[in-house]
Backbone and ligand atoms as CSV (ligand in chain L), in Angstrom:
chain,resi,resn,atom,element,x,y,z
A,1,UNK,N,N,13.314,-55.972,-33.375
A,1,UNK,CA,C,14.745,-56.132,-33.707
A,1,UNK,C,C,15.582,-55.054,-33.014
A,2,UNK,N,N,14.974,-54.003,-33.046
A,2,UNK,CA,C,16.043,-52.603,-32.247
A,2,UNK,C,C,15.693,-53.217,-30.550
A,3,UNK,N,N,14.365,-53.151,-30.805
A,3,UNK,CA,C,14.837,-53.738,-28.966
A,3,UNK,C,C,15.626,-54.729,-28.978
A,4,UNK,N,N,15.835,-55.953,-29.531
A,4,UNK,CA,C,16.978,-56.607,-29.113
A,4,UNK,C,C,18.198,-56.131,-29.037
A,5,UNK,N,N,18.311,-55.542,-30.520
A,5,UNK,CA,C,19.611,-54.672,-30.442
A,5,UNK,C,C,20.130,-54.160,-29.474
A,6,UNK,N,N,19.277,-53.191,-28.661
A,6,UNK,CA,C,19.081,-52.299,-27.142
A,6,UNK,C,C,19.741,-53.391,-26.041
A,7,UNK,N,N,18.851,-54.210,-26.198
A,7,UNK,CA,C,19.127,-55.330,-24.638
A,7,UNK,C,C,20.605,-56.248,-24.908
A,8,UNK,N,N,21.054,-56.352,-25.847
A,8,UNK,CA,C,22.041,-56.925,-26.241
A,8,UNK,C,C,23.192,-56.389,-25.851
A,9,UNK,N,N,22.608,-54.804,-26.462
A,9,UNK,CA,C,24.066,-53.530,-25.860
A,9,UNK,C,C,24.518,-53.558,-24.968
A,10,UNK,N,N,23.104,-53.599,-23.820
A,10,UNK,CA,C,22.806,-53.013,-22.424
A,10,UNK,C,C,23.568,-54.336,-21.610
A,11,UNK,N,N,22.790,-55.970,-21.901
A,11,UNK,CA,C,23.859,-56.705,-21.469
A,11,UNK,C,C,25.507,-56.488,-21.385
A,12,UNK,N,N,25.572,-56.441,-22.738
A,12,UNK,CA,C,27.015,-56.841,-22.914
A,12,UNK,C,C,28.124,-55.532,-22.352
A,13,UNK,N,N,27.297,-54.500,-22.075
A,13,UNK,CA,C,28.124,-53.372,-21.212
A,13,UNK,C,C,28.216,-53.296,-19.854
A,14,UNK,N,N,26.741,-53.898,-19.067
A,14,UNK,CA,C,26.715,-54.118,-17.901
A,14,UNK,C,C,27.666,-55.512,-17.443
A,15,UNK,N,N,27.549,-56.395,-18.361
A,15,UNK,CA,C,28.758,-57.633,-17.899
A,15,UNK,C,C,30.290,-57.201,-18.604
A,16,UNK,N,N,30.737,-56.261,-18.665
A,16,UNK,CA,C,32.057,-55.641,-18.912
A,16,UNK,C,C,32.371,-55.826,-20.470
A,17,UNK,N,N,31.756,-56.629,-21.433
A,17,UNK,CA,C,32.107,-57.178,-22.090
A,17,UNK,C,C,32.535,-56.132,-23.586
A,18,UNK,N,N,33.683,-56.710,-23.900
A,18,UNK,CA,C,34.003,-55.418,-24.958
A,18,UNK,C,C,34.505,-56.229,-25.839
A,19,UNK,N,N,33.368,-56.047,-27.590
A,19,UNK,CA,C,33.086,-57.057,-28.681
A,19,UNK,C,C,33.686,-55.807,-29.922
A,20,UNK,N,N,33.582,-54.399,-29.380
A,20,UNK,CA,C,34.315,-53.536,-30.421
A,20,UNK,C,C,34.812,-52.140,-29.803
A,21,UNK,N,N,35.855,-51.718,-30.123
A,21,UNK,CA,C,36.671,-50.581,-29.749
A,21,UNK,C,C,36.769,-49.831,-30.433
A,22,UNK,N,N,36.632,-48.637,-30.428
A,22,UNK,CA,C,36.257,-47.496,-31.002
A,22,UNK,C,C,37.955,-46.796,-31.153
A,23,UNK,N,N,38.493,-46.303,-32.322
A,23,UNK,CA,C,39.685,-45.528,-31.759
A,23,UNK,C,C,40.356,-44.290,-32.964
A,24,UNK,N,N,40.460,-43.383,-31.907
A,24,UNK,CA,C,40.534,-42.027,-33.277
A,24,UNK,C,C,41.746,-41.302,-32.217
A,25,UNK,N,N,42.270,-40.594,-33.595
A,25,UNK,CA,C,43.980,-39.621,-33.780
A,25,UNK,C,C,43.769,-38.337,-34.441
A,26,UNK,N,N,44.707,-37.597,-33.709
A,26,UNK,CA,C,44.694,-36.561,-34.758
A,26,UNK,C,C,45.904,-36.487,-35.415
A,27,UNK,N,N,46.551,-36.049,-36.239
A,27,UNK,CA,C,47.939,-36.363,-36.543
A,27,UNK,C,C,48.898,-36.499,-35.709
A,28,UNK,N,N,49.102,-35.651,-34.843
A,28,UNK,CA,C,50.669,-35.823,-33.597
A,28,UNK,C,C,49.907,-37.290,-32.856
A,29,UNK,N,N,48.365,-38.325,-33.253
A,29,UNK,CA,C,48.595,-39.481,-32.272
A,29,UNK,C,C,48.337,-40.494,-33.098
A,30,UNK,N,N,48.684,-39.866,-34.571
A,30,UNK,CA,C,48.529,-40.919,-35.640
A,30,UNK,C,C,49.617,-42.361,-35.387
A,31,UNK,N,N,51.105,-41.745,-35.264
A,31,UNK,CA,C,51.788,-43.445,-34.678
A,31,UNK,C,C,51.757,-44.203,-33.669
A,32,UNK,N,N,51.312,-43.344,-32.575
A,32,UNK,CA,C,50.809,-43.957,-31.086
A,32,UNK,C,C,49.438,-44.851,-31.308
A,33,UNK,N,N,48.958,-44.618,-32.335
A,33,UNK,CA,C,47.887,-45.209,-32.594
A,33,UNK,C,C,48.108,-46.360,-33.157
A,34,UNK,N,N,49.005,-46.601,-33.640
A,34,UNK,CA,C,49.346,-47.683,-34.430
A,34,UNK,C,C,49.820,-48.803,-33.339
A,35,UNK,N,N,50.503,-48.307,-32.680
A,35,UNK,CA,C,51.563,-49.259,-31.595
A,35,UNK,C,C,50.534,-49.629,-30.509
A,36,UNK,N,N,49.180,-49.174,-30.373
A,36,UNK,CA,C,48.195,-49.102,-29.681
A,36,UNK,C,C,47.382,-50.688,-30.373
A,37,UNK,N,N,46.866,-50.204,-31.552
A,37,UNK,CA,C,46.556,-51.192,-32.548
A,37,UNK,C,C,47.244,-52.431,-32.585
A,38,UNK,N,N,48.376,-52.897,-32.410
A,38,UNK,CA,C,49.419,-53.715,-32.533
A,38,UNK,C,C,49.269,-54.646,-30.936
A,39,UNK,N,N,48.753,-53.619,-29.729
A,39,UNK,CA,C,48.411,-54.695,-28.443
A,39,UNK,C,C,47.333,-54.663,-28.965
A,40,UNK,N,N,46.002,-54.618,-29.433
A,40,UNK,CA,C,44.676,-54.749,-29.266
A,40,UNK,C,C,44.467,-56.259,-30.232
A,41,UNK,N,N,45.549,-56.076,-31.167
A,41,UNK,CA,C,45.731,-57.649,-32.101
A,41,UNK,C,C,46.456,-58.264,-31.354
A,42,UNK,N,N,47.220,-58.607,-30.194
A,42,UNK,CA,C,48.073,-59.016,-29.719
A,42,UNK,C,C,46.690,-59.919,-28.750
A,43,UNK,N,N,45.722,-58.963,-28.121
A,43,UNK,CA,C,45.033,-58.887,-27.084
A,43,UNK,C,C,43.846,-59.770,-27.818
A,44,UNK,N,N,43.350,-60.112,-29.091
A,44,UNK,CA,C,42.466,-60.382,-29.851
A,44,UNK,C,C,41.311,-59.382,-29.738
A,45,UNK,N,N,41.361,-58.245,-29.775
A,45,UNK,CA,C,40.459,-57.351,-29.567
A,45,UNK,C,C,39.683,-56.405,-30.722
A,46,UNK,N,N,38.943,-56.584,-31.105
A,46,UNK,CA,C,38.358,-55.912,-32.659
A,46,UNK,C,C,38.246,-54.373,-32.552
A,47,UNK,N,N,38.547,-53.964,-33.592
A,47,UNK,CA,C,38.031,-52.228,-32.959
A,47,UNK,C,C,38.031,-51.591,-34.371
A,48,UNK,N,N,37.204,-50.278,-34.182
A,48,UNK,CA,C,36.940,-49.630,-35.259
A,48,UNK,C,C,37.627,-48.170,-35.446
A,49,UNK,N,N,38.801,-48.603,-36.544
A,49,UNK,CA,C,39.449,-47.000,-36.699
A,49,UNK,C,C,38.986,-45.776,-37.588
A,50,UNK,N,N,38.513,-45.009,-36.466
A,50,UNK,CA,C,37.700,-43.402,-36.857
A,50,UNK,C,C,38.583,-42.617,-37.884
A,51,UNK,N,N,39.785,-43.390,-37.993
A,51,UNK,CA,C,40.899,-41.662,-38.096
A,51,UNK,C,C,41.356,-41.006,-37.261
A,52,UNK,N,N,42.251,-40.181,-37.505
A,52,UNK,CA,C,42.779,-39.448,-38.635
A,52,UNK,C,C,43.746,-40.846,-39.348
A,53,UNK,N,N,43.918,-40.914,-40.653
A,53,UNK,CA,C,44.457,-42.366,-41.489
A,53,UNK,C,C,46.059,-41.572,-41.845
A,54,UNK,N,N,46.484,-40.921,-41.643
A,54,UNK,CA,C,47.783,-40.199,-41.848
A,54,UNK,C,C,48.291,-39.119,-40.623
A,55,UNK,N,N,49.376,-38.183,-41.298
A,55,UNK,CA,C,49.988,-37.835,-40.094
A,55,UNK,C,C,50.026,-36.557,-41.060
A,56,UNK,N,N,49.032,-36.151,-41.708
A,56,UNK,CA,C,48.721,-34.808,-42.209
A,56,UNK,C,C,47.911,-33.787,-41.320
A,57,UNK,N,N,48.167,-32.257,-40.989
A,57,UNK,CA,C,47.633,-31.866,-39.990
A,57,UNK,C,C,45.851,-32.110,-39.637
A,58,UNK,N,N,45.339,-32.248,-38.884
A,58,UNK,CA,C,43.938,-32.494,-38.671
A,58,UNK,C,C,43.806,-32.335,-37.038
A,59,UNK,N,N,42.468,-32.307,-36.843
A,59,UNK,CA,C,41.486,-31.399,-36.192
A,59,UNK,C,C,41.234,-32.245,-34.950
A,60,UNK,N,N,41.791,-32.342,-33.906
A,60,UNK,CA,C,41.402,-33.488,-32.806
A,60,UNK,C,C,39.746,-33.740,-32.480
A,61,UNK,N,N,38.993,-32.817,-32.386
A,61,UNK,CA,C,37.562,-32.584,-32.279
A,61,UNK,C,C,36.360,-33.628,-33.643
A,62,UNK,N,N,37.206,-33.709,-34.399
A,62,UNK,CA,C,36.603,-34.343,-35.603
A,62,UNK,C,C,36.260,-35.786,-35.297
A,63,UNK,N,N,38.091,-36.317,-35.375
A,63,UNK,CA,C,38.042,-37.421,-35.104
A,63,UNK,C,C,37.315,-38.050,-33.629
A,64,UNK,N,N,37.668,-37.105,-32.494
A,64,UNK,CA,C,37.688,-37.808,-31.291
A,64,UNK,C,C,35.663,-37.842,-31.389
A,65,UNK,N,N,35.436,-37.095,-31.655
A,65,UNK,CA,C,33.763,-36.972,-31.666
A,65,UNK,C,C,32.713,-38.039,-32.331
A,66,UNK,N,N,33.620,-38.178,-33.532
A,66,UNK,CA,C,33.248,-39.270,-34.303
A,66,UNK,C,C,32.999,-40.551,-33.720
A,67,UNK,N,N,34.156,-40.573,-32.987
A,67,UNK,CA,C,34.494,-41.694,-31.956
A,67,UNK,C,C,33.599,-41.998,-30.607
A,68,UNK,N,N,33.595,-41.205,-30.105
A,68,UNK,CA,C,32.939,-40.515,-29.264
A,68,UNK,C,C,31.204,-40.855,-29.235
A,69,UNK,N,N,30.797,-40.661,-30.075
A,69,UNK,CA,C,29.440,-40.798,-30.665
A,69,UNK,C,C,29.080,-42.184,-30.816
A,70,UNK,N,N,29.846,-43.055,-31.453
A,70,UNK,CA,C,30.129,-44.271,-31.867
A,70,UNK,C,C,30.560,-45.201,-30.431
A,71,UNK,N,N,30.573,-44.610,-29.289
A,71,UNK,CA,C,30.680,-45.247,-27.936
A,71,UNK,C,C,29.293,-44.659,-27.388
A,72,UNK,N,N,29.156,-43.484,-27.073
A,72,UNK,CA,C,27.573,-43.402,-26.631
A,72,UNK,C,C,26.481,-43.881,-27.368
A,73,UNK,N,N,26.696,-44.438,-28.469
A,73,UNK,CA,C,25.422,-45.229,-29.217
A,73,UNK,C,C,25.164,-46.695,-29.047
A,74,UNK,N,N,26.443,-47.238,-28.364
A,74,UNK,CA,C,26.570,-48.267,-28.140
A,74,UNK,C,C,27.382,-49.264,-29.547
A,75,UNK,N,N,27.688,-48.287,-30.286
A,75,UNK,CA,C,28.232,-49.310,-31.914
A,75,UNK,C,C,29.508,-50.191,-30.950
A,76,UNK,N,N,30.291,-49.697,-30.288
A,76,UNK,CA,C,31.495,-49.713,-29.717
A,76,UNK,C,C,31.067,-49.879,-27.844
A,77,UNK,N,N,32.164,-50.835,-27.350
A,77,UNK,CA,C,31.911,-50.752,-25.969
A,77,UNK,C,C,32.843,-49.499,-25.258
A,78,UNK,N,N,33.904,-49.751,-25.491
A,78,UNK,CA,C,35.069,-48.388,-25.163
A,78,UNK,C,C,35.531,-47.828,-26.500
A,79,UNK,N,N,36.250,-46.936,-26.228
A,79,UNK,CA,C,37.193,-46.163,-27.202
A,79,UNK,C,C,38.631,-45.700,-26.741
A,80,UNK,N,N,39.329,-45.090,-27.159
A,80,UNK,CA,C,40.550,-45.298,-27.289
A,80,UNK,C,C,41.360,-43.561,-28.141
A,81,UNK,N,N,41.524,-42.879,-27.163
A,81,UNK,CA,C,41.924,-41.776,-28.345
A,81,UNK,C,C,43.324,-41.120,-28.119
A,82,UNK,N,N,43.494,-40.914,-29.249
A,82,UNK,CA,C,45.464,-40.294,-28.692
A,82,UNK,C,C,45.414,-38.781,-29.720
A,83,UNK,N,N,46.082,-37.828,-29.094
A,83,UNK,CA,C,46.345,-36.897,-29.865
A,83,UNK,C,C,47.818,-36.017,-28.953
A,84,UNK,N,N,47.937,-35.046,-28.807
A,84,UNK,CA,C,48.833,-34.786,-28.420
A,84,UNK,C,C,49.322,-34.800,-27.276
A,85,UNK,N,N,48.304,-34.410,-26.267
A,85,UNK,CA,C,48.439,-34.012,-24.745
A,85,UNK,C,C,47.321,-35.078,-24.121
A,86,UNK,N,N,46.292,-35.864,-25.070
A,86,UNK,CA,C,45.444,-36.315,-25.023
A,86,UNK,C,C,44.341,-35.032,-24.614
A,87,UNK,N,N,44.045,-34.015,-24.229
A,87,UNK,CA,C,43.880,-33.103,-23.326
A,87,UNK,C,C,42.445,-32.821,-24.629
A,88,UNK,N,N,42.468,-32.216,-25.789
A,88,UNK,CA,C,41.534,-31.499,-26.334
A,88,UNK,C,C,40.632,-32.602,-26.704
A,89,UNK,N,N,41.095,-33.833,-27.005
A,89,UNK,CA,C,40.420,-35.293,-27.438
A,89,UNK,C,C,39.415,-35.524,-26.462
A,90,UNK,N,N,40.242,-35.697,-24.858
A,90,UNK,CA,C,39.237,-35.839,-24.096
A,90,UNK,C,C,38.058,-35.037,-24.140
A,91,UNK,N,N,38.464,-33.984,-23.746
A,91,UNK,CA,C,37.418,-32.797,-23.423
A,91,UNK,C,C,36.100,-32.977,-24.717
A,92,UNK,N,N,36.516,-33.081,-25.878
A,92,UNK,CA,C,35.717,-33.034,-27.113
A,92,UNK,C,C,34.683,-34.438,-26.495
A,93,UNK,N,N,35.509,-35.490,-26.147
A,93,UNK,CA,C,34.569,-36.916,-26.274
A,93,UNK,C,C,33.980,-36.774,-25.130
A,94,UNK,N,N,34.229,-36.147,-23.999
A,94,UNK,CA,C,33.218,-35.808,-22.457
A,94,UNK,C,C,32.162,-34.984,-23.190
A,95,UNK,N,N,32.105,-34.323,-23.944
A,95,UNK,CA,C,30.756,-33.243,-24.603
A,95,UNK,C,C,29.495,-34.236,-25.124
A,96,UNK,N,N,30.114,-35.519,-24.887
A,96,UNK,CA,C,28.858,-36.275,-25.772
A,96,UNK,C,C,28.411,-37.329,-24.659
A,97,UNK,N,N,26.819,-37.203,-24.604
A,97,UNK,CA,C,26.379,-37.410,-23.463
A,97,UNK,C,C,26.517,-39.266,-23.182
A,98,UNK,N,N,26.814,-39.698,-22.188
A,98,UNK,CA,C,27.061,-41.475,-22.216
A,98,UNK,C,C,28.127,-41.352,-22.201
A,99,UNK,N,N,29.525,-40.422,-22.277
A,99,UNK,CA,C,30.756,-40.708,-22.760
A,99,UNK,C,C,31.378,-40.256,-21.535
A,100,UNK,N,N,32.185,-41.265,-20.598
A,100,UNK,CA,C,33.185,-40.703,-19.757
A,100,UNK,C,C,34.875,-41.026,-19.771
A,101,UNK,N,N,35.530,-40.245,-20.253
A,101,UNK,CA,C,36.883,-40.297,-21.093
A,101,UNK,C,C,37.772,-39.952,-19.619
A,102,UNK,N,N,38.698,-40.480,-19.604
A,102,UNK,CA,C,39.672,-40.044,-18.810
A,102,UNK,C,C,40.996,-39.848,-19.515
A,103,UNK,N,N,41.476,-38.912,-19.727
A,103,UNK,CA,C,43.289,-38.367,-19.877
A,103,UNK,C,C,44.091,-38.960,-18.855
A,104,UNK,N,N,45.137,-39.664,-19.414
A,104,UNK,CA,C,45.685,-40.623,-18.593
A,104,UNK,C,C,46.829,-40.642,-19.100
A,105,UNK,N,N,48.016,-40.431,-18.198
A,105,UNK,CA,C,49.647,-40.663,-18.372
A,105,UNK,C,C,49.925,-41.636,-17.516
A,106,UNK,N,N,49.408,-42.608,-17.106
A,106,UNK,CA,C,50.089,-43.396,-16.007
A,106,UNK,C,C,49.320,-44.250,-15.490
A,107,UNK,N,N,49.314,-45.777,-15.107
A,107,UNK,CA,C,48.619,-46.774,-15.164
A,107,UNK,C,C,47.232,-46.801,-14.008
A,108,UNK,N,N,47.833,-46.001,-12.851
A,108,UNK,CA,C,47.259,-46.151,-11.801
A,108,UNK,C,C,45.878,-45.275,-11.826
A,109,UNK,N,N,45.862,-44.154,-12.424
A,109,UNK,CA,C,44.820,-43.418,-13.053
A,109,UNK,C,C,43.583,-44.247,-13.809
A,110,UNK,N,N,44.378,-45.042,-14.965
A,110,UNK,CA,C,43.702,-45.773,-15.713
A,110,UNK,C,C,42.730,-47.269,-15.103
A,111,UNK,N,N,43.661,-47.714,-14.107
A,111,UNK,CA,C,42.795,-48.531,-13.598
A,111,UNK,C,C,41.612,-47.946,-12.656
A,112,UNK,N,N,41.620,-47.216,-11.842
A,112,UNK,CA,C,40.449,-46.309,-10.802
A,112,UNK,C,C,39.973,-45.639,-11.373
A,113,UNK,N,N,39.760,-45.172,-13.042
A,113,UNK,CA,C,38.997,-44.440,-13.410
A,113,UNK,C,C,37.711,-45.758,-14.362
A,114,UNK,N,N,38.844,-47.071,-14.068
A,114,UNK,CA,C,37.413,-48.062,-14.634
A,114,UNK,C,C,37.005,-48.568,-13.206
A,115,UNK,N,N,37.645,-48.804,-12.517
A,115,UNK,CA,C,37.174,-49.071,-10.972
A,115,UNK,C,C,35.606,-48.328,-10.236
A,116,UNK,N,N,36.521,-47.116,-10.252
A,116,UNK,CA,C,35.518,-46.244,-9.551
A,116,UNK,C,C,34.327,-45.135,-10.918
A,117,UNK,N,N,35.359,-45.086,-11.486
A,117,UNK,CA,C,33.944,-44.361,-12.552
A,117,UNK,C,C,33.611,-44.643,-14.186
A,118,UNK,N,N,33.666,-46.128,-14.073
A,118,UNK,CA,C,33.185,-46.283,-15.096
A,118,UNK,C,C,33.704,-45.726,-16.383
A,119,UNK,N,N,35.117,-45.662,-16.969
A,119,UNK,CA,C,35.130,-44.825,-17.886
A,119,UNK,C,C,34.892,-45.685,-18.813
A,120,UNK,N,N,34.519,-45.277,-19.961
A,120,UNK,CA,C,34.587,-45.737,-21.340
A,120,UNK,C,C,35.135,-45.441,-22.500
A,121,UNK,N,N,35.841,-43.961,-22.320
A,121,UNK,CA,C,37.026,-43.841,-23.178
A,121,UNK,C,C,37.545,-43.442,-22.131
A,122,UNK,N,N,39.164,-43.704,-22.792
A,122,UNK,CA,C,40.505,-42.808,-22.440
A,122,UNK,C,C,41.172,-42.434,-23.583
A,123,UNK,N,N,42.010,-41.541,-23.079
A,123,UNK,CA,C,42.850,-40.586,-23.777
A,123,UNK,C,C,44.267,-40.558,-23.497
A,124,UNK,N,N,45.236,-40.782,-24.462
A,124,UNK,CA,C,46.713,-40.508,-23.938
A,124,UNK,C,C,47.436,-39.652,-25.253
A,125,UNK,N,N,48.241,-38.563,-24.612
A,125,UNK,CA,C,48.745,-38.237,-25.415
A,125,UNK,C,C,49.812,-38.674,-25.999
A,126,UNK,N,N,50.547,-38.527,-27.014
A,126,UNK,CA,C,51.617,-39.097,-27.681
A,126,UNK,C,C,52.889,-38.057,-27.562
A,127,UNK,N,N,52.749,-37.011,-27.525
A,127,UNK,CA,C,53.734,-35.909,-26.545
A,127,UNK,C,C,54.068,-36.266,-25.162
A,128,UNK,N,N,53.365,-37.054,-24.237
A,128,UNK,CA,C,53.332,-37.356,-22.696
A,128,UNK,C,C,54.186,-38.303,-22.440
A,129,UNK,N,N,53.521,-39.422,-23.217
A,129,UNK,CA,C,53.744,-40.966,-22.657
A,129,UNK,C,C,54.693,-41.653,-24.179
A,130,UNK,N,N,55.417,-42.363,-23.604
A,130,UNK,CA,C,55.964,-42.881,-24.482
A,130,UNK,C,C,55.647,-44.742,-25.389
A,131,UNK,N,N,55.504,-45.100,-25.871
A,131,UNK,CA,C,54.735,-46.426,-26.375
A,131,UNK,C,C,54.595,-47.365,-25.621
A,132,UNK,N,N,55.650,-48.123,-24.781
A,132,UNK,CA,C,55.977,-49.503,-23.493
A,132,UNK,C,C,54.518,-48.421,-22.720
A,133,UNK,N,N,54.727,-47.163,-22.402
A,133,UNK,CA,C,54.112,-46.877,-20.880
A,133,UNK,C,C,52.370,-46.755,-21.506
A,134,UNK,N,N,52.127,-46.341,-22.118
A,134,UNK,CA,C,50.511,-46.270,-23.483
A,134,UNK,C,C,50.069,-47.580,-23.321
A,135,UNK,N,N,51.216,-48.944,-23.806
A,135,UNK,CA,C,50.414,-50.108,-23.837
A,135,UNK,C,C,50.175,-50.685,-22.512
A,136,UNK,N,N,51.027,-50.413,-21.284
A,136,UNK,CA,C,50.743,-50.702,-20.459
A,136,UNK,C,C,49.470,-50.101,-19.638
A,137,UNK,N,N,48.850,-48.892,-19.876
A,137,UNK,CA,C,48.017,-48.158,-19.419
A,137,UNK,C,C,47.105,-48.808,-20.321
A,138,UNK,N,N,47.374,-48.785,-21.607
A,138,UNK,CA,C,45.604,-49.382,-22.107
A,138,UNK,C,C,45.479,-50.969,-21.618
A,139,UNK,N,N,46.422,-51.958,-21.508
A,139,UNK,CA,C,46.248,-52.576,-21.387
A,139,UNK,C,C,45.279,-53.387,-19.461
A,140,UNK,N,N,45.560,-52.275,-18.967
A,140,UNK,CA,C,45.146,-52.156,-17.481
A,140,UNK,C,C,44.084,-51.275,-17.599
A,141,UNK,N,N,43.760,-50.513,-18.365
A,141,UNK,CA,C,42.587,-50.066,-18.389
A,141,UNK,C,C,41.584,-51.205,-19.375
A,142,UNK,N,N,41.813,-51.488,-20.060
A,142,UNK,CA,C,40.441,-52.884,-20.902
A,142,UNK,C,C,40.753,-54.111,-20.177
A,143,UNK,N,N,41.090,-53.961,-19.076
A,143,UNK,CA,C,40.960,-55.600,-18.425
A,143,UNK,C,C,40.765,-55.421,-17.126
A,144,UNK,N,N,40.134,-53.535,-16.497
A,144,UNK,CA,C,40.079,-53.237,-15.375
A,144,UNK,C,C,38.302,-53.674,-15.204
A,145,UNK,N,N,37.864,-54.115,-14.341
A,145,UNK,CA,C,35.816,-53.980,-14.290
A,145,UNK,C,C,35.678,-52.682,-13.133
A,146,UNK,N,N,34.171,-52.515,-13.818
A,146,UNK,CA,C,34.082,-51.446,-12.435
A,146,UNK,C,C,33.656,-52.078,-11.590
A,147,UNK,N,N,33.486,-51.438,-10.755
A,147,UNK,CA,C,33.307,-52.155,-8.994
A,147,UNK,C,C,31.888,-52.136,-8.767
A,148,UNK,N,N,31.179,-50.832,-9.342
A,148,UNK,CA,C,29.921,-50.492,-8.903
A,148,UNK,C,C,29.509,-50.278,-7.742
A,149,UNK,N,N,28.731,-50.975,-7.044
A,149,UNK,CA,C,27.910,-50.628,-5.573
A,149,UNK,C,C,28.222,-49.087,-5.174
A,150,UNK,N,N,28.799,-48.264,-4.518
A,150,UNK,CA,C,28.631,-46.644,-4.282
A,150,UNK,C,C,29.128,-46.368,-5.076
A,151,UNK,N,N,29.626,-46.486,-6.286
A,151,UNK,CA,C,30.622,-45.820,-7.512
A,151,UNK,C,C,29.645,-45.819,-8.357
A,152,UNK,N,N,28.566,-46.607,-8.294
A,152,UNK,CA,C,27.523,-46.326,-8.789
A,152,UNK,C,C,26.725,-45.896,-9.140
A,153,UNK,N,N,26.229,-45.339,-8.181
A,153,UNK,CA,C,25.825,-44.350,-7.433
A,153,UNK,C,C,26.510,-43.123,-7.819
A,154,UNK,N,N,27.576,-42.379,-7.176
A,154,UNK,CA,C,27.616,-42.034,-8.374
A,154,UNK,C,C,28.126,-41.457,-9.818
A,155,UNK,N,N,27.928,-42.352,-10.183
A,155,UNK,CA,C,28.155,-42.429,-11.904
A,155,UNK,C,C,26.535,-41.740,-11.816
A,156,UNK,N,N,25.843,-42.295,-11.441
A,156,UNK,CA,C,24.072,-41.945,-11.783
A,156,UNK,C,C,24.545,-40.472,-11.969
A,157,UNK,N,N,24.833,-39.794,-10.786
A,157,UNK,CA,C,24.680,-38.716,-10.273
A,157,UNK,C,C,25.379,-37.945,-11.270
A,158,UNK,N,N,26.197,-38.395,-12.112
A,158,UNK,CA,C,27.233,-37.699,-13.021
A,158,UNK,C,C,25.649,-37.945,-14.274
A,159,UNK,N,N,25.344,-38.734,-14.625
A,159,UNK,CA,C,24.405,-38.754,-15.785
A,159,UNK,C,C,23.633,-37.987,-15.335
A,160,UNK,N,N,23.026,-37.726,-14.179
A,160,UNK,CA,C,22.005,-36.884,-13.736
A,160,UNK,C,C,22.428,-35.628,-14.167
A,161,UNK,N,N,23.197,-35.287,-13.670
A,161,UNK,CA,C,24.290,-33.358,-14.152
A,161,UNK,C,C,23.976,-33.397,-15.851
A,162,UNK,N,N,24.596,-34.753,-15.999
A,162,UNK,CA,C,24.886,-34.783,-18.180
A,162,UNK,C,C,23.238,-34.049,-18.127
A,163,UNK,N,N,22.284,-35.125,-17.926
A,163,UNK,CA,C,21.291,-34.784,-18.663
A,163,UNK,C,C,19.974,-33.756,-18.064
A,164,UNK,N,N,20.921,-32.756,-17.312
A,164,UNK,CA,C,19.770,-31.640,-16.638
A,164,UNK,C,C,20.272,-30.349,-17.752
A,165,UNK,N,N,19.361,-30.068,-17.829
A,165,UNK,CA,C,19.710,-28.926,-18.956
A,165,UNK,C,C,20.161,-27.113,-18.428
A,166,UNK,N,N,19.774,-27.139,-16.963
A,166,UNK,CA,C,20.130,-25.670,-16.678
A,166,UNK,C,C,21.534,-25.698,-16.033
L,1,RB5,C1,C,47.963,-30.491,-32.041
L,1,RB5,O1,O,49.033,-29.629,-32.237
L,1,RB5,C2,C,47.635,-30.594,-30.571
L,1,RB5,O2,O,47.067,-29.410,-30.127
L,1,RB5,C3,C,46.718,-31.770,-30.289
L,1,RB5,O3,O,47.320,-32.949,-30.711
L,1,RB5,C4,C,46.362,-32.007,-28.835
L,1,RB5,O4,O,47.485,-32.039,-28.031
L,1,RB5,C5,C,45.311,-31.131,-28.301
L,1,RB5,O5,O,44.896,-31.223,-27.139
């Protein structure tokens, strides 16, 4: 049964396919999150909200990790994180190995970072970008595929770095 589980994942990530979305805030990306939420129902897109559930102060590292974790395990195909600058979110969800997040203010970023490297989260801050320009960036980033063939390549080479230990 876990091996199916496994091969099921492994399909449905290698054919682009995204069945759940992962998505976490810290308070300053608690309403960006919402207006985020609002294209992903628009988009018919299912996703799972990590938190933060209010706009009481909290810890970007908590949530985004949570999240984070919940995309390198495969529960989730992408994720989705907003906090202020997007900046500490990212960095927290790159610490977890399988996870390549890109910080993104602007569409053109968002598409070549699924193009050429495979990302699987992004990050926008809610201080940066304003809501029209957020949905337009996520929305070009979950409908971007990667290209693969030398981008491929390497991506390897980036997992290779993740998982060498010196
Ligand atoms: C919170 O004040 C702020 O530091 C956080 O939202 C984010 O911008 C961190 O990178």
């Amino acid at each position: 049964m876990q091996e199916f589980a496994g091969y099921f994942r492994d399909y449905r990530q290698k054919r682009g396919y995204i069945t759940m979305i992962a998505i976490a805030n810290d308070h300053v990306g608690y309403e960006l999150k919402h207006m985020v939420i609002e294209l992903l129902d628009e988009m018919g897109l299912k996703y799972h909200d990590f938190g933060a559930y209010d706009t009481e102060r909290s810890d970007y590292p908590t949530f985004g990790g949570i999240a984070a974790k919940a995309v390198a395990k495969g529960e989730c195909e992408r994720g989705i994180l907003l906090c202020g600058t997007g900046v500490g979110i990212s960095i927290t969800a790159n610490k977890v190995q399988g996870v390549r997040c890109v910080v993104c203010s602007e569409p053109y970023s968002a598409i070549l970072s699924r193009k050429h490297n495979d990302t699987n989260m992004i990050a926008i801050g809610s201080r940066v970008v304003g809501p029209e320009l957020a949905r337009m960036i996520v929305k070009e980033w979950l409908t971007t595929d990667f290209e693969g063939g030398r981008h491929q390549m390497r991506v390897d080479i980036i997992r290779e770095i993740e998982q060498s230990r010196d």
